[in-house]
N, CA, C and O of each residue as an XYZ file, in Angstrom:
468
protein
N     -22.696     50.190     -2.711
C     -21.630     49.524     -1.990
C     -21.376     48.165     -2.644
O     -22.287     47.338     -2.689
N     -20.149     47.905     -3.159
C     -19.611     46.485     -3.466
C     -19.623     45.258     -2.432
O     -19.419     45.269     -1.218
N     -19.847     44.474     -3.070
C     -20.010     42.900     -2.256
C     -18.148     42.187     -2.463
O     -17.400     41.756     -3.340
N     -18.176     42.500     -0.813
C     -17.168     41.842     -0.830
C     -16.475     40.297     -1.011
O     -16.855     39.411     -0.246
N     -15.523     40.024     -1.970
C     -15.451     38.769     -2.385
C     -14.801     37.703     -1.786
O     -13.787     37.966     -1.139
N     -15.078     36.851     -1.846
C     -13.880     35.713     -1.098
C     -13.169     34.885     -1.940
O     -13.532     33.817     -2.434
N     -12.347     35.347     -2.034
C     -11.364     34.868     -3.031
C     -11.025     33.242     -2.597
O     -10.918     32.353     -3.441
N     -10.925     33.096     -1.619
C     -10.807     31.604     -1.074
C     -11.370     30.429     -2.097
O     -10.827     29.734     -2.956
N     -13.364     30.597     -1.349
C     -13.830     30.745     -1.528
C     -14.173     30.020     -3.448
O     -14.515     28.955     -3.963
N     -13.778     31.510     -3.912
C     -14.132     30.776     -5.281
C     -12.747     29.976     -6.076
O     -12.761     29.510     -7.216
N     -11.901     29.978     -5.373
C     -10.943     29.192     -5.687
C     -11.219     28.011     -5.017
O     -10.483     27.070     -5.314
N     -11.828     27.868     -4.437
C     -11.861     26.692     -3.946
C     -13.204     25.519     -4.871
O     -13.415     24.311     -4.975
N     -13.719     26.611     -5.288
C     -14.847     25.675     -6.264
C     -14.256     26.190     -7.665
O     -14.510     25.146     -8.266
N     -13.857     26.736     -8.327
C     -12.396     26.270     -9.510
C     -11.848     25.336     -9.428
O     -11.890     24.555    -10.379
N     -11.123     25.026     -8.295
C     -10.488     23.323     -8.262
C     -11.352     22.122     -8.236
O     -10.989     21.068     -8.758
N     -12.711     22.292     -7.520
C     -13.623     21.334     -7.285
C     -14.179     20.693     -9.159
O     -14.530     19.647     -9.705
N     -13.910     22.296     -9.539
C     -14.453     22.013    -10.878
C     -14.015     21.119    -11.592
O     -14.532     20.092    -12.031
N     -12.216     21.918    -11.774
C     -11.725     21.671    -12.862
C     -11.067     19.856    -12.223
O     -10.490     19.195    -13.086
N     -11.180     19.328    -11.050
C     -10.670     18.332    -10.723
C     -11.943     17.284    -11.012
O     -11.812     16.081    -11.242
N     -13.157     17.990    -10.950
C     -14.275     17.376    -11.285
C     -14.455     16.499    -13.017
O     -15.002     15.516    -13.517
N     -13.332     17.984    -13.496
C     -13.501     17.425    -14.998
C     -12.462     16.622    -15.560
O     -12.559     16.176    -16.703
N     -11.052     16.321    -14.515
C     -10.294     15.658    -14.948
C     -10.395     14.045    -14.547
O      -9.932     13.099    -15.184
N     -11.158     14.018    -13.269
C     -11.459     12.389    -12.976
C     -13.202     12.771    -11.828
O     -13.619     13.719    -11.164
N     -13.599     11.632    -12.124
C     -15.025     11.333    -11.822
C     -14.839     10.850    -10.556
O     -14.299      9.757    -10.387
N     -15.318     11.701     -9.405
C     -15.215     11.176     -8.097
C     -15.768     10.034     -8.182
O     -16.390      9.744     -9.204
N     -15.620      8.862     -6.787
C     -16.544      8.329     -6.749
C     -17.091      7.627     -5.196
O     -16.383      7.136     -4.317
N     -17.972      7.717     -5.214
C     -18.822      7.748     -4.050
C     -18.145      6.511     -3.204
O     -17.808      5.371     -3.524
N     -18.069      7.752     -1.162
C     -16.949      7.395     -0.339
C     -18.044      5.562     -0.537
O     -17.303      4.581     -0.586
N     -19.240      5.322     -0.608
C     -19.837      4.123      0.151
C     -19.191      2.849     -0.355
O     -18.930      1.738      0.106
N     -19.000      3.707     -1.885
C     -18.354      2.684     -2.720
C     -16.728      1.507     -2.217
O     -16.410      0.319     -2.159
N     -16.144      2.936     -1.958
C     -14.887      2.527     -1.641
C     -14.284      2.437     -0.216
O     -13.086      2.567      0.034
N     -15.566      2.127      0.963
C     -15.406      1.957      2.343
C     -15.135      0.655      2.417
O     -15.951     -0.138      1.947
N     -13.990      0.216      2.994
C     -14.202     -1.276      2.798
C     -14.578     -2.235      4.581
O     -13.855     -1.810      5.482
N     -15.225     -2.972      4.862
C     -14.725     -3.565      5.847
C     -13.670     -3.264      6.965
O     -12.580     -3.205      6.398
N     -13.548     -3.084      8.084
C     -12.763     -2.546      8.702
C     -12.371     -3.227     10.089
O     -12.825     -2.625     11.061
N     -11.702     -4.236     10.340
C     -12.032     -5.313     11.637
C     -11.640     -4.149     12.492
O     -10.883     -3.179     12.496
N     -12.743     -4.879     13.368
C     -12.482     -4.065     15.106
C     -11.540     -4.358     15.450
O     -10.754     -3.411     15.466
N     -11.164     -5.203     15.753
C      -9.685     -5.443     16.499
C      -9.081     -6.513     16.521
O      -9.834     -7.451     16.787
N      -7.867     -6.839     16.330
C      -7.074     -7.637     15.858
C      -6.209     -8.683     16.482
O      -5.242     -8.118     16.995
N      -6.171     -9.696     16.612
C      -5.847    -10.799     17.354
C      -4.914    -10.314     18.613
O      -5.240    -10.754     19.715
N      -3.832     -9.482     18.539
C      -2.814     -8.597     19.287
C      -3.322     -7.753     20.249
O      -2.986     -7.799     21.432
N      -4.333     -6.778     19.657
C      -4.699     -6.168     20.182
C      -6.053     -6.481     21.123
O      -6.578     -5.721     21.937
N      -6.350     -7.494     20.847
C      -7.877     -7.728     21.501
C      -7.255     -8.403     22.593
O      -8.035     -8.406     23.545
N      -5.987     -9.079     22.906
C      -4.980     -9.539     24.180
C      -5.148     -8.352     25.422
O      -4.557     -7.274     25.480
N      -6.295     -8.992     26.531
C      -5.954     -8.106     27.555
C      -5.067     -7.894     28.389
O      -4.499     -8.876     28.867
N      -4.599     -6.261     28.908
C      -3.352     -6.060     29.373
C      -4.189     -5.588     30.875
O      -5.173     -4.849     30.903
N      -3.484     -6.253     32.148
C      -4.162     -5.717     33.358
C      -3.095     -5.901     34.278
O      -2.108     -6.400     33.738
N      -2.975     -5.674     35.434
C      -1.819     -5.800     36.863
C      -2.172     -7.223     36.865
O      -1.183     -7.909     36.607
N      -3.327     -7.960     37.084
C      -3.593     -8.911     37.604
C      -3.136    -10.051     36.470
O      -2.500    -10.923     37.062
N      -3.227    -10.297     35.265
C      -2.673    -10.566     33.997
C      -1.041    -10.717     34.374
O      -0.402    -11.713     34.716
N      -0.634     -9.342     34.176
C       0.705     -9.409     34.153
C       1.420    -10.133     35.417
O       2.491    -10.741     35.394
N       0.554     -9.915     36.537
C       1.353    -10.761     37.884
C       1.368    -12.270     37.782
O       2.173    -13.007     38.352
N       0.165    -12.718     36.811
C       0.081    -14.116     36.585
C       1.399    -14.644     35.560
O       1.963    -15.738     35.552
N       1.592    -13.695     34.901
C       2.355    -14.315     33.633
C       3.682    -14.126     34.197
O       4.614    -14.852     33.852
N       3.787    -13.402     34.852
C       5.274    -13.297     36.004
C       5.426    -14.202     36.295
O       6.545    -14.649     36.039
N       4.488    -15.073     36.991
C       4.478    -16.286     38.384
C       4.491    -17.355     37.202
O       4.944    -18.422     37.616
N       4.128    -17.395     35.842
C       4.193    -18.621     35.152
C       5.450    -18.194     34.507
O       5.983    -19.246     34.155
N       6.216    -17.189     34.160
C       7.353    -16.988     33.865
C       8.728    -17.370     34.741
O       9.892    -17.554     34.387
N       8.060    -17.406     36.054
C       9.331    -17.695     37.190
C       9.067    -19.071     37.525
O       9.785    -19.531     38.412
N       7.952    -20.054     36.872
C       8.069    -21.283     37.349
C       8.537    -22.039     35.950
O       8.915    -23.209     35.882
N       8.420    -21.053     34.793
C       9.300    -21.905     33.394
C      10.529    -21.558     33.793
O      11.245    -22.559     33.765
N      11.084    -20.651     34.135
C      12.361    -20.282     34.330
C      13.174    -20.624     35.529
O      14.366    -20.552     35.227
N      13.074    -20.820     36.236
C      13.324    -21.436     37.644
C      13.990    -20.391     37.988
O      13.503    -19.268     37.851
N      15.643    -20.665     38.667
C      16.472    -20.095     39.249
C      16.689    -18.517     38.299
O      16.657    -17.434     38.884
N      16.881    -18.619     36.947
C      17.540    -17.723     36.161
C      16.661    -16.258     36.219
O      16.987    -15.118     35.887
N      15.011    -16.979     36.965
C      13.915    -15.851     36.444
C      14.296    -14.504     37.397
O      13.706    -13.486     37.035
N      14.937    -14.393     38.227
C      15.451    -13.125     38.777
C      15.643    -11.968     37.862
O      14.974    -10.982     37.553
N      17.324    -12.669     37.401
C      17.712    -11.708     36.543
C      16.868    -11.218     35.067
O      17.131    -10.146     34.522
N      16.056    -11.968     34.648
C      15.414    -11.477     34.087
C      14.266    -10.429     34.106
O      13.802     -9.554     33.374
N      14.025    -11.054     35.497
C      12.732     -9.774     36.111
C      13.543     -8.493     36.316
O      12.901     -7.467     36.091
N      14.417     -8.380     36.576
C      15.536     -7.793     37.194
C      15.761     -6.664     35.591
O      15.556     -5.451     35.638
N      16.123     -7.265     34.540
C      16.131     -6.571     33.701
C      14.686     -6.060     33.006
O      14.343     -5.072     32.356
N      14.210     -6.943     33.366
C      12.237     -6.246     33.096
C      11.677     -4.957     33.196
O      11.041     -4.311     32.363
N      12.148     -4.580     34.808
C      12.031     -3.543     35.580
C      13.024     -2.664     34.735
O      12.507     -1.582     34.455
N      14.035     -2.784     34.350
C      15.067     -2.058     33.817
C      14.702     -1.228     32.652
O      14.851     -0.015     32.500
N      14.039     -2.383     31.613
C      13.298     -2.026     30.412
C      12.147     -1.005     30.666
O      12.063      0.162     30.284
N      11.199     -1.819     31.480
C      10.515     -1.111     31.465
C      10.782      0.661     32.087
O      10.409      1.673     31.494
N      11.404      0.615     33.209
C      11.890      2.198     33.185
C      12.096      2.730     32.178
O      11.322      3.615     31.813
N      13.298      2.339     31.330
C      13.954      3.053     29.787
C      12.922      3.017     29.162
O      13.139      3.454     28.032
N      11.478      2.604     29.349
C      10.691      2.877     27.755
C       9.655      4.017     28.160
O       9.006      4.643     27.322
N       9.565      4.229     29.591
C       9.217      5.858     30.218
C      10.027      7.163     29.238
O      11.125      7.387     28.728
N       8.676      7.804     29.381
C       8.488      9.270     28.309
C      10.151     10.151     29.428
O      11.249     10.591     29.085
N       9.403     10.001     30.822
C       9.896     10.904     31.645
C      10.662     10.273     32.416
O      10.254      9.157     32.736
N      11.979     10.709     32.978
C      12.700      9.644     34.156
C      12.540     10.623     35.582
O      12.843     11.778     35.880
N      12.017      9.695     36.133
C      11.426     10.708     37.876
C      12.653      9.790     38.717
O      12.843      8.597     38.482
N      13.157     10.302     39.372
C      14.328     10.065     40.422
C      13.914      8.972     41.147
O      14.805      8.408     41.782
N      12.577      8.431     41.241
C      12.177      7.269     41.846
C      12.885      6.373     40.845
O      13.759      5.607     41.248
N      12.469      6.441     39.232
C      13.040      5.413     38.321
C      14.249      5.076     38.506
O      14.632      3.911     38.404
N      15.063      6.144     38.827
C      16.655      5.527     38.639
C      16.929      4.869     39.953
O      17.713      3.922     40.016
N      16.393      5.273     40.861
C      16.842      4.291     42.326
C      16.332      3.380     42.198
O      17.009      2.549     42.804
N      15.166      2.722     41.601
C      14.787      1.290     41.458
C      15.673      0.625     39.981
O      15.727     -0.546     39.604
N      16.277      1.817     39.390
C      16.990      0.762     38.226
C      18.142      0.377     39.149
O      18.210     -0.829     39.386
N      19.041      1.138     39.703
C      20.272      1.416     40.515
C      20.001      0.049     41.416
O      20.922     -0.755     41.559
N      18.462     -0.226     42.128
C      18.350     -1.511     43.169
C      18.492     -2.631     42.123
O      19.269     -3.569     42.296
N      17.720     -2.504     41.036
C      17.595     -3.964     40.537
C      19.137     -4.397     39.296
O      19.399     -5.441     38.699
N      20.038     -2.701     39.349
C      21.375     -3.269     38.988
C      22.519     -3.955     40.222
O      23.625     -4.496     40.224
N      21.456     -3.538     41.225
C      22.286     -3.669     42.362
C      22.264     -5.348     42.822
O      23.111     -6.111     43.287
N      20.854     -5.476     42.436
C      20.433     -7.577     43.200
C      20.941     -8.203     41.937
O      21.095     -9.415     42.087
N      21.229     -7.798     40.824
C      22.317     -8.393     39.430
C      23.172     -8.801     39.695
O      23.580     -9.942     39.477
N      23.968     -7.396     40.592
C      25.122     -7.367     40.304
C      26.261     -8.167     41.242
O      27.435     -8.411     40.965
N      25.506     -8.482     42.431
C      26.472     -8.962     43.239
C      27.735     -7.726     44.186
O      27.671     -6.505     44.329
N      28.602     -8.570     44.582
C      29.962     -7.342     44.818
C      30.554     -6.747     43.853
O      31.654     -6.225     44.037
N      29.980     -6.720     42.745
C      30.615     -5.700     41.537
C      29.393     -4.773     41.541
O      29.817     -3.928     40.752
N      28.646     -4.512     41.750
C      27.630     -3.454     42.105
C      27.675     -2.476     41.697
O      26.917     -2.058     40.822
N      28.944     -1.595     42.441
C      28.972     -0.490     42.148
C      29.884      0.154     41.119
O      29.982      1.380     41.081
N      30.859     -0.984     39.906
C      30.995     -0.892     38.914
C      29.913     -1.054     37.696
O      30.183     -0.849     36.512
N      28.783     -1.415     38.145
C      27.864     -2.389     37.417
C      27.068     -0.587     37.375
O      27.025      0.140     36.382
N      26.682     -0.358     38.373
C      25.369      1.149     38.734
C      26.310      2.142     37.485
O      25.911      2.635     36.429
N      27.890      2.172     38.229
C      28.484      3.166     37.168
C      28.877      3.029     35.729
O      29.516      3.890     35.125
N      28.572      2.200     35.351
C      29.200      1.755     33.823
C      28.005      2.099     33.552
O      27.838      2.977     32.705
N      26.796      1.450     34.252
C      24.981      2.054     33.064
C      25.298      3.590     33.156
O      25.477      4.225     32.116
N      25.348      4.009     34.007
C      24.876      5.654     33.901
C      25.665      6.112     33.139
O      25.253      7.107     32.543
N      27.164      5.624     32.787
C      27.884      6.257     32.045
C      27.210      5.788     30.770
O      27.105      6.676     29.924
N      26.812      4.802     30.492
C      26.530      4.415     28.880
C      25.175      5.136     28.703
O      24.967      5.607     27.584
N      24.296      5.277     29.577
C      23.156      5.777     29.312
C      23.145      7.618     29.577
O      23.717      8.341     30.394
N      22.141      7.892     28.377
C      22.168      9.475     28.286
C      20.781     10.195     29.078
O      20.079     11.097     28.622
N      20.653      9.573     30.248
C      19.257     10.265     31.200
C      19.800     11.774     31.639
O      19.082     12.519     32.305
């Protein structure tokens, strides 16, 4: 009975070879370099309690104006959701709504028309 071959297998140590003979590996230890853990950006902790602070120091640099900005915050942050859940759009719809004043409900319909949810 014949021994069955694996063609894979020995093609796969043909290339090891012949790549062996065209350049001289060289050892991974050599060329590992240093690798920082983590990086000024990223080592910035992100928490509820964090972010509620930087709100409250954001609405006391900003005074009166910091509404509308929170206002569009909430906005952003919805649009950068994977998924839009019907809760999202009624809280975008409220916080186009405390924007908008008595133009409101030109304000709700012009987003939905520009936006493709």
């Amino acid at each position: 009975m014949s021994k069955k071959k694996n063609t894979l297998k020995d093609l796969d140590e043909f290339l090891k070879q012949q790549a062996a003979t065209l350049v001289a590996p060289t050892p991974l230890s050599n060329s590992i370099q240093e690798i920082p853990t983590r990086t000024e950006e990223a080592s910035v902790e992100i928490s509820e309690a964090k972010i509620l602070n930087d709100l409250k120091s954001l609405a006391d640099k900003e005074g009166p104006s910091f509404r509308k900005k929170f206002y569009d915050l909430i906005i952003q942050s919805l649009e950068a959701q994977p998924d839009s859940l019907a809760e999202d759009k009624m809280l975008i719809n409220t916080a186009l709504y405390l924007q908008s004043g008595d133009k409101w409900k030109e304000v709700i319909k012009q987003y939905w028309k520009n936006r493709s949810y």
